[in-house]
RODO-2510 file (C-alpha; in nm, 4 decimals, decimal comma):
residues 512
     n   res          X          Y          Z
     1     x    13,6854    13,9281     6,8292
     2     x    13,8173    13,6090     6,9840
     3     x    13,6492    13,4068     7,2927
     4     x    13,7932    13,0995     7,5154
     5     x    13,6168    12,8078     7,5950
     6     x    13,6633    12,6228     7,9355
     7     x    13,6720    12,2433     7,8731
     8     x    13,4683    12,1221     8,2561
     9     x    13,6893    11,8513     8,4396
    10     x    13,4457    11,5745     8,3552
    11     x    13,5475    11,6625     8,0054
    12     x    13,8620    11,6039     8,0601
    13     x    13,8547    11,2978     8,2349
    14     x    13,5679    11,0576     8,0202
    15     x    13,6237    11,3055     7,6560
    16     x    13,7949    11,1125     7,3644
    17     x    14,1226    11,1876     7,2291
    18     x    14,0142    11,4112     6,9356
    19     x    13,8194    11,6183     7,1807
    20     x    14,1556    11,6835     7,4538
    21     x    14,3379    11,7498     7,1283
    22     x    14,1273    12,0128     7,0062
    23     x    14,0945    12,1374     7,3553
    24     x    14,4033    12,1229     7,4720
    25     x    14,5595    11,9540     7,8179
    26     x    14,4107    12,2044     8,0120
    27     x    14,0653    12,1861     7,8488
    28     x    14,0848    12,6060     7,7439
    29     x    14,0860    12,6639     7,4032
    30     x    14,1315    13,0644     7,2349
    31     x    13,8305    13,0443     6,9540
    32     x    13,8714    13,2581     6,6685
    33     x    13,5649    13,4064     6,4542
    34     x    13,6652    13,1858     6,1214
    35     x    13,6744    12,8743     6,3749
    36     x    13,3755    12,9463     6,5490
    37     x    13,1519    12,7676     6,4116
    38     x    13,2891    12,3895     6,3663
    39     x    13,3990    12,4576     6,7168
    40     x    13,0330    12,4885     6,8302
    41     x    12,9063    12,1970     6,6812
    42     x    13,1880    12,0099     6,8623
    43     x    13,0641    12,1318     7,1729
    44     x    12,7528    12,0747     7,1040
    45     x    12,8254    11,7425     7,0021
    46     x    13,0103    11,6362     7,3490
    47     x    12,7249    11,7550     7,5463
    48     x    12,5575    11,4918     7,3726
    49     x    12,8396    11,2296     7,4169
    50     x    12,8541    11,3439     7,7945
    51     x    12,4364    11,3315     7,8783
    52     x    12,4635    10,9652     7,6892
    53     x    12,7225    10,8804     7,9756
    54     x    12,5716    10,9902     8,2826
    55     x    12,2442    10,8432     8,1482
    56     x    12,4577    10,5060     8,1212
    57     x    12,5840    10,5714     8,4767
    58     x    12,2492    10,5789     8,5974
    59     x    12,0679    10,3107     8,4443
    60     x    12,3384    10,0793     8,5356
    61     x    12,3596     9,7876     8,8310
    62     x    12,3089     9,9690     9,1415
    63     x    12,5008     9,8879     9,3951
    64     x    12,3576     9,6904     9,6686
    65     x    12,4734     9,6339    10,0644
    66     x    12,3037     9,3914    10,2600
    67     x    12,3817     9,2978    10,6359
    68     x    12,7200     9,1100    10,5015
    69     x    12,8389     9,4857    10,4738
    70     x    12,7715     9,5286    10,8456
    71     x    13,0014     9,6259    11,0798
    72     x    12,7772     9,7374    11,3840
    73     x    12,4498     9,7714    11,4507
    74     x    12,2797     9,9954    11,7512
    75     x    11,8759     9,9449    11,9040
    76     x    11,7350    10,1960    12,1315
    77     x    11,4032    10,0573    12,2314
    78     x    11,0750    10,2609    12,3304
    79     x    10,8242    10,1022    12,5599
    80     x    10,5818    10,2694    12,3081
    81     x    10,6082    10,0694    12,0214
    82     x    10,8598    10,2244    11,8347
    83     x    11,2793    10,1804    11,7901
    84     x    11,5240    10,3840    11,6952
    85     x    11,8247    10,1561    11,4632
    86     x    12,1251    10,2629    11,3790
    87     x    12,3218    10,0564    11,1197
    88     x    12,6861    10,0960    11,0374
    89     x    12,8290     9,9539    10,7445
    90     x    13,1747     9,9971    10,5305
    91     x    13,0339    10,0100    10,1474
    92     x    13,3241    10,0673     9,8475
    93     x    13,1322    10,4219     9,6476
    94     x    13,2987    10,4900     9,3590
    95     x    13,3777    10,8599     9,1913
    96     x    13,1027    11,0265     9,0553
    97     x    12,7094    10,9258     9,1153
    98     x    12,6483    10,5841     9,2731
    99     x    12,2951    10,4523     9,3365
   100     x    12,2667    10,2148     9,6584
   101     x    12,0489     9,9713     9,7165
   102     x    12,1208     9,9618    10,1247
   103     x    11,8826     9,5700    10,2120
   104     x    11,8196     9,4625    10,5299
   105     x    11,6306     9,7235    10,6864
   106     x    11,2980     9,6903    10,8755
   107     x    10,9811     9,6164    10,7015
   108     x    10,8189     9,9053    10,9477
   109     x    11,0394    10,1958    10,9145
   110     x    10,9125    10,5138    10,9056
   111     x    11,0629    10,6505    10,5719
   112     x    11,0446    11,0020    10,6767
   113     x    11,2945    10,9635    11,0121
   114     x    11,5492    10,8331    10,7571
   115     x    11,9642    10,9098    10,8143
   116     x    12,2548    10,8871    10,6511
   117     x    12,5953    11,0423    10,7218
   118     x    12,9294    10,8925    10,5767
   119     x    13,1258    10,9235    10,9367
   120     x    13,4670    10,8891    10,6979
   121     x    13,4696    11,1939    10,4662
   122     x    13,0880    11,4282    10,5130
   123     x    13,3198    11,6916    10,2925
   124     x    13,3436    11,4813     9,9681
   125     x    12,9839    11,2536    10,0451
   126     x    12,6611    11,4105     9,9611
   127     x    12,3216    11,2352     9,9293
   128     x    12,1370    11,3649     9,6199
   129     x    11,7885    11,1344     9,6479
   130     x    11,6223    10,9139     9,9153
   131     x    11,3852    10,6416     9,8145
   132     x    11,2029    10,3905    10,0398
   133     x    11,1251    10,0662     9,7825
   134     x    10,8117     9,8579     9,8699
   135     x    10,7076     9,7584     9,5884
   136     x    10,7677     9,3809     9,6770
   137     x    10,8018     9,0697     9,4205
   138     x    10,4635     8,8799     9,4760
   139     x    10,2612     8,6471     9,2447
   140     x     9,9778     8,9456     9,2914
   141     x    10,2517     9,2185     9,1834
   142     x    10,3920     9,0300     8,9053
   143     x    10,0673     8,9753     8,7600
   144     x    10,0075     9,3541     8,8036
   145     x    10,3274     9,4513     8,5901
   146     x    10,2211     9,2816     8,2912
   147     x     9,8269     9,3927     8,2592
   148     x     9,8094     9,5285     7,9029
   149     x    10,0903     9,3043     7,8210
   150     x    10,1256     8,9714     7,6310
   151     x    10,1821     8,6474     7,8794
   152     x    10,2159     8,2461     7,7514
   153     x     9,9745     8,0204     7,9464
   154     x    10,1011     7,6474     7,9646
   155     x     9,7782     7,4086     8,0189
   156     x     9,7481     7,0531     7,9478
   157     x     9,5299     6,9445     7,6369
   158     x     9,2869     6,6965     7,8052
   159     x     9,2438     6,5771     7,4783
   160     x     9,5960     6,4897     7,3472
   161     x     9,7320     6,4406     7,7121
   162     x    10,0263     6,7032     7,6282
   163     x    10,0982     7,0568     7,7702
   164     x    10,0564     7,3119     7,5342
   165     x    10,1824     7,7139     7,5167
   166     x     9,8756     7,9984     7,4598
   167     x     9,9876     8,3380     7,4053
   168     x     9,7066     8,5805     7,5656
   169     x     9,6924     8,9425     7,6852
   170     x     9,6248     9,0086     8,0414
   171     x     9,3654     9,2789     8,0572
   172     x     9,3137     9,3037     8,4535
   173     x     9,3976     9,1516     8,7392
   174     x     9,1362     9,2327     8,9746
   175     x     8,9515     8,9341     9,1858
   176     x     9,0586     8,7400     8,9509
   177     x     9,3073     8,7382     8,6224
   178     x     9,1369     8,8391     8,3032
   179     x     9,2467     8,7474     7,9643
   180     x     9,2033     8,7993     7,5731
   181     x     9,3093     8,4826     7,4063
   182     x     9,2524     8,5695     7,0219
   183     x     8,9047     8,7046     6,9872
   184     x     8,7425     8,5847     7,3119
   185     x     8,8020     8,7019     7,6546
   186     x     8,8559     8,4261     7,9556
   187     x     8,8151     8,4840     8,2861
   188     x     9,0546     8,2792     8,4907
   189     x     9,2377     8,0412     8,2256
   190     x     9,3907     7,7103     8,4039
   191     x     9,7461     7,6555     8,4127
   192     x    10,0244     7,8666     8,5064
   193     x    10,1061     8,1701     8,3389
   194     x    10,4814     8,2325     8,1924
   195     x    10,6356     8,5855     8,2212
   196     x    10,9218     8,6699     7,9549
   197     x    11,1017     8,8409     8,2468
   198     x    11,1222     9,0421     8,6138
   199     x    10,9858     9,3206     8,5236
   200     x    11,1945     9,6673     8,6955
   201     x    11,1659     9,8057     9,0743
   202     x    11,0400     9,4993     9,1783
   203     x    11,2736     9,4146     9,5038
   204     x    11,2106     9,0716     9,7136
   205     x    11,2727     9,3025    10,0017
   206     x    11,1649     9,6534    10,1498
   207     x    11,4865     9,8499    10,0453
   208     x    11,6690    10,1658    10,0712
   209     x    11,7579    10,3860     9,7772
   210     x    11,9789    10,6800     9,7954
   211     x    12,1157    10,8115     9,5085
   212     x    12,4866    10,9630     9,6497
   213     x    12,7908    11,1355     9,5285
   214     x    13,1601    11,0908     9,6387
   215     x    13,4207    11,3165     9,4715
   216     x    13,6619    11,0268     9,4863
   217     x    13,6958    10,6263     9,4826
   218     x    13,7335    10,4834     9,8427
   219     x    13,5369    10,2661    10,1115
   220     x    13,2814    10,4882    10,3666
   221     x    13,1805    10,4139    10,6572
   222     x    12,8272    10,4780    10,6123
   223     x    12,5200    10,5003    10,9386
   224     x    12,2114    10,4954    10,8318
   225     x    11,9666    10,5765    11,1130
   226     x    11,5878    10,5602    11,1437
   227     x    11,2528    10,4976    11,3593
   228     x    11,0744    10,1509    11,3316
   229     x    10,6959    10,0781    11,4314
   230     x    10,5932     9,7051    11,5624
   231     x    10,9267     9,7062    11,8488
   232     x    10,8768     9,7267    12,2051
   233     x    10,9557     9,6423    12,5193
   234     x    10,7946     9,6065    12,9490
   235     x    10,9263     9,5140    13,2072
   236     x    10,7663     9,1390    13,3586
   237     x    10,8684     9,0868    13,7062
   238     x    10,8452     8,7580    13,9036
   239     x    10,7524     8,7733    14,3003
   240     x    10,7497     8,4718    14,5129
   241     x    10,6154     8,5098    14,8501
   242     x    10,7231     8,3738    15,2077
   243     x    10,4541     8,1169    15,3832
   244     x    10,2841     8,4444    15,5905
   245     x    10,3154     8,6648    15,2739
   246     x    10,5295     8,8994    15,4857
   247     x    10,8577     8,8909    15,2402
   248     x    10,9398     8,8519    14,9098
   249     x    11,2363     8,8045    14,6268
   250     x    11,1808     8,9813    14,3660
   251     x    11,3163     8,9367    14,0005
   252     x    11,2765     9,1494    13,6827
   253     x    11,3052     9,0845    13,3614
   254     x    11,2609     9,2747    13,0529
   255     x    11,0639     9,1168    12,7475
   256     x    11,1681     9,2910    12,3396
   257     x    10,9108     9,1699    12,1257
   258     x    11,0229     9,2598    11,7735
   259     x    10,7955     9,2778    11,4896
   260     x    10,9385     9,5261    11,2516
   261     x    11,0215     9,3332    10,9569
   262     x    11,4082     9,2945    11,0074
   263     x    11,6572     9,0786    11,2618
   264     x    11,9447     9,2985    11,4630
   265     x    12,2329     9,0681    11,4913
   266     x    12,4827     9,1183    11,7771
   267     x    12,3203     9,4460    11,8460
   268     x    12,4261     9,7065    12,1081
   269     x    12,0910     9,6983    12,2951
   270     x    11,9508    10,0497    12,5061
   271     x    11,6315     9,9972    12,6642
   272     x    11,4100    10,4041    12,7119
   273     x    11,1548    10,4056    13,0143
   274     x    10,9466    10,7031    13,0369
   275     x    10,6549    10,7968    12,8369
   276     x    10,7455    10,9634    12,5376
   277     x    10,5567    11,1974    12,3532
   278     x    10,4576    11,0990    11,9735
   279     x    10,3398    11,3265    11,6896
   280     x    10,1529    11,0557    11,5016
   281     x     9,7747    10,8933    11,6691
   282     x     9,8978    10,5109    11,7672
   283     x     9,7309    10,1887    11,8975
   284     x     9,9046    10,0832    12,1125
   285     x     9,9315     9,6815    12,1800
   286     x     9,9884     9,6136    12,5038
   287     x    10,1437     9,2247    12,4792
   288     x    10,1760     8,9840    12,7945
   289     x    10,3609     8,6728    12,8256
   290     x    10,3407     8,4110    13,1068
   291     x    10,7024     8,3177    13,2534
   292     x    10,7623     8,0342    13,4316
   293     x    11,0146     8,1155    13,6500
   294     x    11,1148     8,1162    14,0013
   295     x    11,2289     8,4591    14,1772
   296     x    11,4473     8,2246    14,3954
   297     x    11,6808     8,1597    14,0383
   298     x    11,6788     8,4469    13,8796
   299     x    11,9729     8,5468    13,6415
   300     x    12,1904     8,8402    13,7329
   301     x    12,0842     9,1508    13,6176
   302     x    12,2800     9,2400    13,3108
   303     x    12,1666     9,6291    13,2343
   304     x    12,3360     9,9421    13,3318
   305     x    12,1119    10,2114    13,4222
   306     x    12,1276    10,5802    13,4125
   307     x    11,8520    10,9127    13,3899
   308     x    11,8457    11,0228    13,0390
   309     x    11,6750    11,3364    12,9970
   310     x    11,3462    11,3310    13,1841
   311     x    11,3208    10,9268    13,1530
   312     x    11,5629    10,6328    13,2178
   313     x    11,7685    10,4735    12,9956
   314     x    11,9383    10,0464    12,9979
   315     x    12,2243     9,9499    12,8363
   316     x    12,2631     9,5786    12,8032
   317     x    12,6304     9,4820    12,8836
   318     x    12,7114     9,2833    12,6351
   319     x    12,5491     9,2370    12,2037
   320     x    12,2685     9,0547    12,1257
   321     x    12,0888     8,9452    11,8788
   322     x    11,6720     8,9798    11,8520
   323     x    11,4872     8,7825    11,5594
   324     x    11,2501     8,9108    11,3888
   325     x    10,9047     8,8065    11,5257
   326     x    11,0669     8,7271    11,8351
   327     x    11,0065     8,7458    12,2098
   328     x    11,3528     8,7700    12,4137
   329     x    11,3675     8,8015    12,8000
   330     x    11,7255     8,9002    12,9649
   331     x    11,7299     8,9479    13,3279
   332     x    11,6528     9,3036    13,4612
   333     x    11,6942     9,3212    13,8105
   334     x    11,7104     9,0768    14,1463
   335     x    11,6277     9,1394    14,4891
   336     x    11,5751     8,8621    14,8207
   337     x    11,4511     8,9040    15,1202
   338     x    11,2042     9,2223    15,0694
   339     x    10,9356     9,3138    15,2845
   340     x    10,6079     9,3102    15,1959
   341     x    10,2440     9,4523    15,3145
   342     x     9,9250     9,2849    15,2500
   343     x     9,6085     9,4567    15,2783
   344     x     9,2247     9,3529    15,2779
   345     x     9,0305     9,5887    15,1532
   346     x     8,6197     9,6400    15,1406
   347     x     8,5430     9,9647    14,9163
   348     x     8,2214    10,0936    14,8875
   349     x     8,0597    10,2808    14,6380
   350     x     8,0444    10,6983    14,5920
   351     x     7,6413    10,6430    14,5600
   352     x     7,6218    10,5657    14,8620
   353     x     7,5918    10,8430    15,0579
   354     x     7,3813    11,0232    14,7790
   355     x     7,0919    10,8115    14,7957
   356     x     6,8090    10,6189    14,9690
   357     x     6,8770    10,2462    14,9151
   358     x     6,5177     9,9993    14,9695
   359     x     6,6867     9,6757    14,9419
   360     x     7,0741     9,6355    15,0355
   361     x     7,3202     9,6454    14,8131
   362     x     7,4510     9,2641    14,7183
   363     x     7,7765     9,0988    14,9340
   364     x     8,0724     9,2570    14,9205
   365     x     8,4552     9,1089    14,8161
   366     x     8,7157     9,2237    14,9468
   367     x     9,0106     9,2995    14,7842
   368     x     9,3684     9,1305    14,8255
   369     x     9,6558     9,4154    14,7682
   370     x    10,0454     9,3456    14,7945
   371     x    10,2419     9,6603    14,8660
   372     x    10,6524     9,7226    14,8183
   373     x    10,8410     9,9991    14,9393
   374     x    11,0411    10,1040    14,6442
   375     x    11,3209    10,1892    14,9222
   376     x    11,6903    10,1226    14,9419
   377     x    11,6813     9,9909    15,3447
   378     x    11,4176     9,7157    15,1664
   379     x    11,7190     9,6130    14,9006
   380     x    11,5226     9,8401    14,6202
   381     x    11,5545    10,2249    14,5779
   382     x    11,5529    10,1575    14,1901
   383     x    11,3750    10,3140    13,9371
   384     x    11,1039    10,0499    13,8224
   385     x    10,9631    10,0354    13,4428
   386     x    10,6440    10,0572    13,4000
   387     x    10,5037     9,6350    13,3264
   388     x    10,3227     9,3577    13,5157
   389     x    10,4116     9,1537    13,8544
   390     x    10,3166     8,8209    13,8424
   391     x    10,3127     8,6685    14,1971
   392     x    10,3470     8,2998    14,3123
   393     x    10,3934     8,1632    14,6525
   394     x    10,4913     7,7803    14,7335
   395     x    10,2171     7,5759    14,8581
   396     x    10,2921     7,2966    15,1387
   397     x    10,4458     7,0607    14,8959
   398     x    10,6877     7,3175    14,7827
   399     x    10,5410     7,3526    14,4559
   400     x    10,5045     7,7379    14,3676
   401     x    10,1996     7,8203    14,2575
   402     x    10,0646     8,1739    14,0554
   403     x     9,8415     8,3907    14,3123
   404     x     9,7880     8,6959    14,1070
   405     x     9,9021     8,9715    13,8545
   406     x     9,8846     9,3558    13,8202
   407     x    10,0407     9,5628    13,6201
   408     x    10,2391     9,8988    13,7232
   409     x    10,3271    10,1967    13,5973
   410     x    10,6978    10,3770    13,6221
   411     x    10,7581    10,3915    13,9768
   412     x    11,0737    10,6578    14,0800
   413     x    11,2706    10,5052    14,4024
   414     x    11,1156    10,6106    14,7467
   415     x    10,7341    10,5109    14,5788
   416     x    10,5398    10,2771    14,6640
   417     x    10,4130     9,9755    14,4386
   418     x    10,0796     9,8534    14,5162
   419     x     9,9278     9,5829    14,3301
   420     x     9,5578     9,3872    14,3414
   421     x     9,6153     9,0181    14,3569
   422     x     9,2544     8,9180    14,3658
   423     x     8,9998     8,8706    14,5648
   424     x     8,9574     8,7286    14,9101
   425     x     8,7842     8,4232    14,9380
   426     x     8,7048     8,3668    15,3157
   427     x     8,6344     8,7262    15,4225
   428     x     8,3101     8,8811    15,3036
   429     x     8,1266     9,1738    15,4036
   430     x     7,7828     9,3238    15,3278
   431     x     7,5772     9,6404    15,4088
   432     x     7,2593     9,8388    15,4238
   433     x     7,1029    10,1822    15,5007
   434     x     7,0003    10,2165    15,8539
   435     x     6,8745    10,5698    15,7660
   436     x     6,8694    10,8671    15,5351
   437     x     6,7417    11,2380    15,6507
   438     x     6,7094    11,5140    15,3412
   439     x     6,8363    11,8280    15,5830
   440     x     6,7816    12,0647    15,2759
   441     x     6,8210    12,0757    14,9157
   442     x     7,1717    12,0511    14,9020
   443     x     7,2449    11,8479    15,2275
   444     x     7,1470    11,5176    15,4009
   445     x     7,1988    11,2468    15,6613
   446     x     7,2879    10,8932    15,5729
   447     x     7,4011    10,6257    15,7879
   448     x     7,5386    10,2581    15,6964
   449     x     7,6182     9,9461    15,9034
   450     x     7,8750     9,7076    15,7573
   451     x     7,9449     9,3842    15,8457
   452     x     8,2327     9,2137    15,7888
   453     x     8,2715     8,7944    15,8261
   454     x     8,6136     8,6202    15,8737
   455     x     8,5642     8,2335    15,7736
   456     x     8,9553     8,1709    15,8193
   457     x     9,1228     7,9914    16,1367
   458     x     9,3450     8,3018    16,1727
   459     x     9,2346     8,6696    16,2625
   460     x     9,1912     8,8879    15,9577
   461     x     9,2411     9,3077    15,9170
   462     x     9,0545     9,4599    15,6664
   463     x     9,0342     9,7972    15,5784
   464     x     8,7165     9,9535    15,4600
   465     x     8,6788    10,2172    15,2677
   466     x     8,3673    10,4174    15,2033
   467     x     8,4126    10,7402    14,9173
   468     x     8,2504    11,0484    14,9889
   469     x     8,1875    11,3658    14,8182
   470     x     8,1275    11,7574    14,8814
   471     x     8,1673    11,8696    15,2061
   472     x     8,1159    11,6093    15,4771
   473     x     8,2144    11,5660    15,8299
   474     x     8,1296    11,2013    16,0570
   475     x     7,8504    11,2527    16,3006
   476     x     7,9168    10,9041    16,4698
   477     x     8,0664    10,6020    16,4138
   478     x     8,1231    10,2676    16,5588
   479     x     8,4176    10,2733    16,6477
   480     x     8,4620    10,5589    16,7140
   481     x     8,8762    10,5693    16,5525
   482     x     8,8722    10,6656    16,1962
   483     x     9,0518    10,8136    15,9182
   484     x     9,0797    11,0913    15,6624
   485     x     9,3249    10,9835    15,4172
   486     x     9,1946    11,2756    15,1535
   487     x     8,9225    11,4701    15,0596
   488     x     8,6744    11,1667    14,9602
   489     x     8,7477    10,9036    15,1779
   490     x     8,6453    10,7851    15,4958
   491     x     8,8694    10,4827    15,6730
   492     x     8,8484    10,2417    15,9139
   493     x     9,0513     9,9575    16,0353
   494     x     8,9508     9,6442    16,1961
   495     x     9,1323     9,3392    16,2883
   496     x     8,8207     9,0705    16,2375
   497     x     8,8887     8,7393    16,4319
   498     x     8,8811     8,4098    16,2803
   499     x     8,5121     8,2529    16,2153
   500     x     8,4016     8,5948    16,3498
   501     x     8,2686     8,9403    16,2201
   502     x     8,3071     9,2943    16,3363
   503     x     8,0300     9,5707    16,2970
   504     x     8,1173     9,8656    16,1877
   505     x     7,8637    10,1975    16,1857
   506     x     7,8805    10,5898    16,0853
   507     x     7,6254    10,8624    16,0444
   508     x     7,7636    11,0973    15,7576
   509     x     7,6258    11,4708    15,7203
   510     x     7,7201    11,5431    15,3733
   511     x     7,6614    11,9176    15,1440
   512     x     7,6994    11,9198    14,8005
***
């Protein structure tokens, strides 16, 4: 009975002459019984031919792309320490299995976010293994390679003057390198030790390894996308106040600090505000830089911004290029001329009202606050990322100088921005108990005087604020106008006039 064997199109395309003549041109072959058998060991022998040539394809030079092969480069940047990089290059594959060696990619990737598509031909391009390499080249690595190995040590003979070759065996490399030189063992032999060569998968570099397969010779396009720790970004904005603090101009900029092990050049930049939700546990570094800048100069703003999903997404206009280990600033936003509300506020203390008090509680500061109408009548009506307002105001020789700093979260348009500068330095205020009455177990009387001192040549209004808990209604107060913001606060407002204080009283009936 006679069989046919199918020559495979490998076969036919790497097989030697005496093989496509036995086969045939097509690679099918009728086999008889009588030529059975020499007809199997020739098969058998090509399989061996054919596994000693993909073994040779393997094992030889991979085939490496570094930035050179870059063509365009993407960053989307997370105000949550983390980046997103997408990196386009054109890299020459060749027909069959090809292992790249793609360089350049940041020292903080997150291996398992990796991406690659071939955006010429996804039909013919198919990714058979993924590797992230960081096993780096490193005195301390080297040494590693070779423990069990032979190594030469070159010292100087102090005794003939002249530098002279020892062949030992490196038995650990621990605290420090451990040796057999003949019969003895040495711990930490002088001199510098020789290698005979690099040893394998050693790369100078974190690297990329995909093993791929095209169907045919020609030049992909290839993106490679992936997540990077150690890359972030906040928004630092400058405010410089008017001589009666009642306006501002307001500039913002947006500082990338980029510590993820790689440099982006000419980058398309997008910058992600909103707080986005991560699988992994993080620290989180919050980083602050000083600028010294005036609001009055700013730079134009040179991001485009748009809502992106449920947070808010800048494009920068134009490439860039961000270092590695790098701080860059580009401007953000600009605004002149904005209004701006100062408060003076004296907060007490939730305890209060709970308790008796023998001696009075120590003077009181009172708090400086700058509020901003994030409204489009006050040249805003922006969304703001969340980052820190650093404030300076000109002093009578011109000379701006910094009043305060406060950081903010992300504040929608039609919010309001209120920031702590400080505290006051010529207003002061102090307290004490004038009485407390236990009604019953669960309720009680408590009243307070406060006083409040104004050392400045110019009348001062303060708010004070006094928290409260339970259920609680006033019983009297001096004066009698006050406010109910909430549920837990209690409010009044007093103008105090300069070098001059204002009382202020209340009797409290609280129930827990």
């Amino acid at each position: 009975m006679d069989c046919s064997v199918v020559l495979p199109s490998f076969w036919r395309s790497y097989g030697k002459p005496a093989m496509l003549e036995a086969f045939g041109e097509k690679g099918i072959v009728t086999i008889s019984p009588m030529k059975r058998l020499p007809l199997i060991a020739l098969l058998a022998a090509s399989l061996f031919v054919f596994e000693v040539f993909c073994s040779h394809l393997l094992s030889a030079a991979p085939l490496t792309s570094t930035h050179a092969e870059q063509t365009q480069v993407s960053l989307t940047i997370y105000n949550s320490n983390l980046g997103l990089v997408k990196d386009v290059r054109e890299i020459e594959l060749a027909e069959g299995v090809t292992r790249l060696h793609f360089m350049d990619v940041a020292a903080r990737i997150m291996p398992t976010t990796v991406l690659i598509r071939s955006r010429t031909d996804s039909e013919t391009f198919q990714v058979l293994e993924q590797n992230y390499e960081y096993d780096l080249l490193s005195p301390e690595t080297l040494l590693e390679k070779y423990v069990g190995k032979e190594v030469r040590l070159l010292d100087k003979n102090y005794f003939t003057g002249k530098d002279e070759l020892v062949t030992a065996t490196l038995l650990a490399t621990n605290d420090s390198p451990i040796y057999q030189v003949g019969d003895e063992i040495s711990i930490g032999l002088p001199g510098r030790v020789i290698l005979p060569q690099l040893p394998a998968n050693l790369l100078a570099q974190p690297t990329l390894v995909w093993l791929l397969q095209a169907q045919a010779a020609s030049t992909h396009t290839i993106e490679a996308s992936y997540l990077t720790n150690d890359m972030t970004w906040q928004a630092d904005y400058v405010l410089a106040l008017n001589s009666d603090d009642s306006r501002a101009d307001l500039s913002g900029w947006v500082s990338i600090e980029n510590q993820s092990g790689a440099t982006y050049r000419n980058a398309t930049l997008k910058l992600v505000a909103g707080d986005v939700n991560r699988v992994q546990p993080e620290v989180l570094r919050e980083r602050v830089m000083a600028m010294a800048a005036s609001a009055r100069a700013s730079s134009e703003p040179q991001f485009q911004e748009e809502s992106f999903f449920e947070y808010h997404l800048y494009t920068l206009d134009r490439p860039t290029t961000v270092q590695n280990n790098q701080t860059k600033q580009m401007a953000l936003l600009s605004a002149a001329d904005i209004p701006i509300t100062k408060h003076l506020v004296l907060r007490g203390q939730p305890h209060y009202v709970r308790a008796t008090f023998d001696t009075p509680p120590p003077q009181q500061k009172v708090s400086v606050y700058l509020e901003i109408e994030n409204a489009e009548e006050n040249r805003l009506g922006i969304p703001l990322p969340k980052g820190t307002i650093r404030v300076y105001k000109a002093d009578t020789h011109g000379s701006l100088q910094f009043v305060g700093e406060d950081s903010i979260d992300h504040t929608p348009k039609d919010e309001t921005v209120s920031m702590k500068m400080g505290e006051a330095f010529d207003v002061v205020g102090e307290r004490r108990q004038t009485s407390f009455t236990r009604l019953s177990r669960r309720s009680s009387e408590v009243s307070w005087q406060i006083v409040v001192r104004n050392h400045k040549d110019e009348d001062a209004r303060v708010r004070v604020e006094e928290p409260m808990y339970g259920a609680w209604e006033v019983v009297a107060s001096t004066p009698e106008q006050y406010e109910k913001p909430d549920a837990h606060t209690l409010r009044f407002e007093v103008t105090v006039p300069k070098n001059g204080e204002v009382k202020i009283g209340y009797r409290v009936r609280v129930r827990s």
